[in-house]
N, CA, C and O of each residue as an XYZ file, in Angstrom:
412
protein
N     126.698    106.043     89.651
C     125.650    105.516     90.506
C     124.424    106.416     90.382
O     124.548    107.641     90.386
N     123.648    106.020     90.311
C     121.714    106.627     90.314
C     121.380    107.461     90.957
O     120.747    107.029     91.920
N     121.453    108.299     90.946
C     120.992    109.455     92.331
C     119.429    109.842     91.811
O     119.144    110.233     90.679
N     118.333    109.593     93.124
C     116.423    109.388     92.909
C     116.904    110.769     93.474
O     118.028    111.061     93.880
N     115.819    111.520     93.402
C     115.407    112.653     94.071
C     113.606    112.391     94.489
O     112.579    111.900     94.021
N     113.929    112.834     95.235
C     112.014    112.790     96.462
C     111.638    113.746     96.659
O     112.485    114.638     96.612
N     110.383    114.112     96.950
C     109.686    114.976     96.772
C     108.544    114.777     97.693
O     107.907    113.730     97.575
N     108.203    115.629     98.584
C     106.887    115.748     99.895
C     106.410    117.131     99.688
O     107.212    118.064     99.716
N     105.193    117.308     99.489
C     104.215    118.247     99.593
C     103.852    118.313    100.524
O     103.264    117.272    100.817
N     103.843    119.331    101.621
C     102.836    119.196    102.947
C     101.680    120.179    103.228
O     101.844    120.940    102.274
N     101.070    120.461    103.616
C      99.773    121.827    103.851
C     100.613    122.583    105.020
O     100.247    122.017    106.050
N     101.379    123.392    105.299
C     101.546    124.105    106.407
C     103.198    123.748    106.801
O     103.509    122.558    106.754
N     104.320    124.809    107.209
C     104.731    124.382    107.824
C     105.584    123.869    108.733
O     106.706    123.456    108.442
N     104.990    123.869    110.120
C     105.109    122.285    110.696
C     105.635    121.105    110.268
O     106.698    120.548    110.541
N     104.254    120.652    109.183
C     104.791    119.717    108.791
C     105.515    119.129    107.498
O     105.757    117.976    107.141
N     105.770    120.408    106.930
C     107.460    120.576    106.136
C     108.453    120.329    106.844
O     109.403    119.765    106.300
N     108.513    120.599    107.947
C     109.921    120.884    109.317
C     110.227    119.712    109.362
O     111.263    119.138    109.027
N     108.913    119.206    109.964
C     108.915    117.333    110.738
C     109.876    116.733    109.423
O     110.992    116.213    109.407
N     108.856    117.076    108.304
C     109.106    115.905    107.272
C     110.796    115.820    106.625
O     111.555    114.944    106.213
N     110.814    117.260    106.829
C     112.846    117.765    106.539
C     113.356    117.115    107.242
O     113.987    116.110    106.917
N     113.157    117.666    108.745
C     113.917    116.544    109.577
C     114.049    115.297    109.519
O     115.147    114.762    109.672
N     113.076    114.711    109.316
C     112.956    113.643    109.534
C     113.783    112.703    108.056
O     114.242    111.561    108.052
N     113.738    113.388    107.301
C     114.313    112.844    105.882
C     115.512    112.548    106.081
O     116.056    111.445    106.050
N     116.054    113.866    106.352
C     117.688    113.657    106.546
C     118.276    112.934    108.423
O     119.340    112.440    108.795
N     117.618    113.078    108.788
C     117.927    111.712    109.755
C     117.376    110.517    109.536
O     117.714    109.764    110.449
N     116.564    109.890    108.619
C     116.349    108.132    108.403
C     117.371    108.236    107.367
O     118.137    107.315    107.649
N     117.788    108.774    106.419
C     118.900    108.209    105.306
C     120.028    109.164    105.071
O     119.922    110.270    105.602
N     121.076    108.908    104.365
C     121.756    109.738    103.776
C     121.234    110.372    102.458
O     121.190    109.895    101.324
N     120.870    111.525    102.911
C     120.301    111.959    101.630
C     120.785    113.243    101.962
O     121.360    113.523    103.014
N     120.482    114.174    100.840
C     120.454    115.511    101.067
C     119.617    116.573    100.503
O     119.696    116.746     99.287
N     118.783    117.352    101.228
C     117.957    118.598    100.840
C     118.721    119.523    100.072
O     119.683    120.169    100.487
N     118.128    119.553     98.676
C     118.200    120.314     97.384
C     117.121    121.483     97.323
O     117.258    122.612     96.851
N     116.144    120.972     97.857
C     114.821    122.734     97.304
C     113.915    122.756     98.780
O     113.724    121.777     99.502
N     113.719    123.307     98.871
C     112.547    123.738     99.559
C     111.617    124.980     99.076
O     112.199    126.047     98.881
N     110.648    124.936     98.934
C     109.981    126.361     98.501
C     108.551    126.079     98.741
O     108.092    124.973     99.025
N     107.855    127.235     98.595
C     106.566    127.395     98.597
C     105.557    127.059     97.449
O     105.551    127.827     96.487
N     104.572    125.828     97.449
C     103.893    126.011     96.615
C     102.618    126.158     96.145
O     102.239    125.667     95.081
N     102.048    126.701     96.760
C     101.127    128.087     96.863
C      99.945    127.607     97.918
O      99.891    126.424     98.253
N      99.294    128.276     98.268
C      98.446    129.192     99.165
C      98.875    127.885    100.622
O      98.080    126.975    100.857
N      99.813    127.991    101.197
C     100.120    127.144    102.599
C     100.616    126.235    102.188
O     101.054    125.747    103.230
N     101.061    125.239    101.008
C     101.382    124.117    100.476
C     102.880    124.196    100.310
O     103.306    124.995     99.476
N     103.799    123.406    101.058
C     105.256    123.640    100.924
C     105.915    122.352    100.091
O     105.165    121.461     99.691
N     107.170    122.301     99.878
C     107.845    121.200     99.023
C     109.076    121.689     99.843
O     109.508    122.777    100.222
N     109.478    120.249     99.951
C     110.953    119.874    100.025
C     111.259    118.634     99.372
O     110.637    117.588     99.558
N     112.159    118.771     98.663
C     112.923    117.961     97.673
C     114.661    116.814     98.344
O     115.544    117.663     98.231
N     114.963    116.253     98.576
C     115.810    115.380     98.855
C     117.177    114.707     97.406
O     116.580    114.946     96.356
N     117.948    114.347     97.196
C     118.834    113.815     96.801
C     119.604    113.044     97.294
O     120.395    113.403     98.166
N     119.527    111.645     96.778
C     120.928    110.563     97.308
C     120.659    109.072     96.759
O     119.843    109.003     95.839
N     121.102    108.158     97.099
C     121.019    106.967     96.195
C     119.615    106.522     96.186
O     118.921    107.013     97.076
N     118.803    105.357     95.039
C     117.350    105.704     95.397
C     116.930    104.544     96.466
O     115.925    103.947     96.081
N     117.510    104.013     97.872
C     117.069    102.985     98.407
C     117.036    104.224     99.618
O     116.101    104.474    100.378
N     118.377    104.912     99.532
C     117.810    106.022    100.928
C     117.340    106.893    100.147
O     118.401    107.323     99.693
N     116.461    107.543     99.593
C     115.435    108.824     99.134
C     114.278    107.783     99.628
O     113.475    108.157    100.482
N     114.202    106.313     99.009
C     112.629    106.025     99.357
C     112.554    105.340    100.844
O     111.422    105.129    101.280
N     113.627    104.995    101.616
C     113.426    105.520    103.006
C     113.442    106.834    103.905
O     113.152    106.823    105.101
N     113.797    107.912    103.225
C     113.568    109.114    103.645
C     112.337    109.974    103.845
O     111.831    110.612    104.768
N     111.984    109.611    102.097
C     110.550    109.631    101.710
C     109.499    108.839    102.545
O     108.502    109.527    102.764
N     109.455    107.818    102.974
C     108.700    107.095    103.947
C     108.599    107.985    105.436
O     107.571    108.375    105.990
N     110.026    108.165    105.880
C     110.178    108.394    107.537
C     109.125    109.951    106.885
O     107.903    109.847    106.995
N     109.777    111.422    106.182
C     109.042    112.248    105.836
C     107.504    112.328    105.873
O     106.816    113.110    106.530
N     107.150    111.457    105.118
C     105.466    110.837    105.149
C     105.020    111.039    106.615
O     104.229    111.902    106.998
N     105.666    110.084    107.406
C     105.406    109.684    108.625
C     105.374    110.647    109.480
O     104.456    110.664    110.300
N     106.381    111.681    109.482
C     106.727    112.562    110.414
C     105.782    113.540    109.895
O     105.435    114.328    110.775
N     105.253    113.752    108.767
C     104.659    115.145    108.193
C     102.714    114.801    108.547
O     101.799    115.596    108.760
N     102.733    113.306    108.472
C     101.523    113.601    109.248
C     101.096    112.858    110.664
O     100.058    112.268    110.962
N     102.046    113.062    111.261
C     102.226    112.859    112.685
C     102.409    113.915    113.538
O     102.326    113.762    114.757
N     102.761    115.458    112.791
C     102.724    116.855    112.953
C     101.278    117.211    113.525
O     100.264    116.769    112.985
N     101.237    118.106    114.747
C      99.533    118.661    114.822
C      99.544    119.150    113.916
O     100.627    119.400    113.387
N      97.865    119.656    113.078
C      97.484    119.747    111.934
C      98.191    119.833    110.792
O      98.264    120.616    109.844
N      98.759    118.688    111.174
C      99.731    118.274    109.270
C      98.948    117.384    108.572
O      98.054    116.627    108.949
N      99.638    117.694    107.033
C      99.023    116.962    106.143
C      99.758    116.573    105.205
O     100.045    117.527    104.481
N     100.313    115.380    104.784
C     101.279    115.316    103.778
C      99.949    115.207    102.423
O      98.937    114.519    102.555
N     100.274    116.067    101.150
C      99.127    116.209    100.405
C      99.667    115.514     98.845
O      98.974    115.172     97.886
N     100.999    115.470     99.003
C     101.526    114.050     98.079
C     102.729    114.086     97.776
O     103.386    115.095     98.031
N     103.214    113.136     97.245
C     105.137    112.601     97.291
C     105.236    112.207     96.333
O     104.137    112.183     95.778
N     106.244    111.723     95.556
C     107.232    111.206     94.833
C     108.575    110.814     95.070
O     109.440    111.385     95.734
N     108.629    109.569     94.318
C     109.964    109.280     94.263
C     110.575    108.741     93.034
O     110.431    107.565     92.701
N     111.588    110.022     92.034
C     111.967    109.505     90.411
C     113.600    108.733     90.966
O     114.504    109.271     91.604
N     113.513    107.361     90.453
C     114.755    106.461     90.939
C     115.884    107.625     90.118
O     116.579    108.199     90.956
N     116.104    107.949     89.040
C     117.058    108.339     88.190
C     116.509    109.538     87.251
O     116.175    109.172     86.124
N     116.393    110.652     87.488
C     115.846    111.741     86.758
C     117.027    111.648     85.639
O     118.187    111.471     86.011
N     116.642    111.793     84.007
C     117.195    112.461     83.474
C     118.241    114.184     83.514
O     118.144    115.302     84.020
N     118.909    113.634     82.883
C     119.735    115.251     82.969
C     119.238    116.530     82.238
O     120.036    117.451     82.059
N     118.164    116.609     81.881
C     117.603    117.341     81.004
C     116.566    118.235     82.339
O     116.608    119.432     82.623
N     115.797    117.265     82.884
C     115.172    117.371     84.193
C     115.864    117.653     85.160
O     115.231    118.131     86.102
N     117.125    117.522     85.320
C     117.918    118.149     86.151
C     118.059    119.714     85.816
O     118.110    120.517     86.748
N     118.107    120.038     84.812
C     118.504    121.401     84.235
C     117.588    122.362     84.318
O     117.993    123.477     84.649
N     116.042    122.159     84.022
C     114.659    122.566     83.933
C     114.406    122.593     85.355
O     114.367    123.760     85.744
N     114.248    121.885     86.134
C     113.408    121.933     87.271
C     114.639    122.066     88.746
O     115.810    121.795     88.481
N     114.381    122.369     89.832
C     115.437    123.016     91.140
C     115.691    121.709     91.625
O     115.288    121.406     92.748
N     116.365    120.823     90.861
C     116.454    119.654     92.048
C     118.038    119.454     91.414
O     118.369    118.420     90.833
N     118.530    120.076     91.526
C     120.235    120.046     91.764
C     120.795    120.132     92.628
O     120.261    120.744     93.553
N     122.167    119.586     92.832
C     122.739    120.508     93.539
C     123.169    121.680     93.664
O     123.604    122.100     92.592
N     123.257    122.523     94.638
C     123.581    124.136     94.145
C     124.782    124.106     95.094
O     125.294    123.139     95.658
N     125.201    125.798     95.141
C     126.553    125.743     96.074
C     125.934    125.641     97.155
O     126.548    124.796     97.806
N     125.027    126.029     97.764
C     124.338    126.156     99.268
C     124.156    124.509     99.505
O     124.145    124.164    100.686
N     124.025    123.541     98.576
C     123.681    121.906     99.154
C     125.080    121.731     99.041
O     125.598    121.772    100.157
N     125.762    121.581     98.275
C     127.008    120.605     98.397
C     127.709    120.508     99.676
O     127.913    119.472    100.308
N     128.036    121.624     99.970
C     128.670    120.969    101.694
C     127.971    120.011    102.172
O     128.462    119.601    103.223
N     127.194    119.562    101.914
C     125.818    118.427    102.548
C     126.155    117.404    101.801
O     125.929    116.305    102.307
N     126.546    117.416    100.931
C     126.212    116.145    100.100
C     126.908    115.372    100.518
O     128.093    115.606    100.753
N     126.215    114.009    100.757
C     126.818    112.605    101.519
C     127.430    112.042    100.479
O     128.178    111.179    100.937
N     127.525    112.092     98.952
C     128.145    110.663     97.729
C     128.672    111.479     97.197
O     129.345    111.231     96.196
């Protein structure tokens, strides 16, 4: 089965928090990365089938700029990343996600 991974950029955050939260309570999904990407700009990354990532990705949106001074500053959603892109870039699972993982 397809596993999308999602992706929210926010300015600050706040509204990284909202948008985390909020991800993993509209779908079954599960948070793979979070990190900093540079000067106040955060990422959190999601994993799970791609109908809940792009409702996660939505509620996220919503919640990240519904935050006082939040800003969601842009998103993605890849239905089926290659495995090559899995290997190169932090959107795996690691040992710290799997207890999480809903599939």
């Amino acid at each position: 089965m397809p596993q999308a991974v999602g992706v929210i950029e926010t300015l600050g955050f706040p509204a990284v928090l909202a948008a985390a939260d909020a991800m993993v309570k509209a779908a079954g999904v599960t948070i793979v990365y979070y990190g900093i990407a540079e000067s106040g700009r955060l990422i959190v990354a999601v994993r799970g089938h791609v109908a809940e990532v792009k409702r996660a990705v939505d509620a996220g949106i919503e919640a990240g700029e519904a935050t006082f001074g939040g800003e969601v500053i842009t998103y993605y959603v890849v239905p089926n990343p290659p495995e090559n892109i899995e290997t190169v870039l932090p959107i795996h699972f690691t040992s710290a996600s799997e207890p999480f993982r809903l599939f």
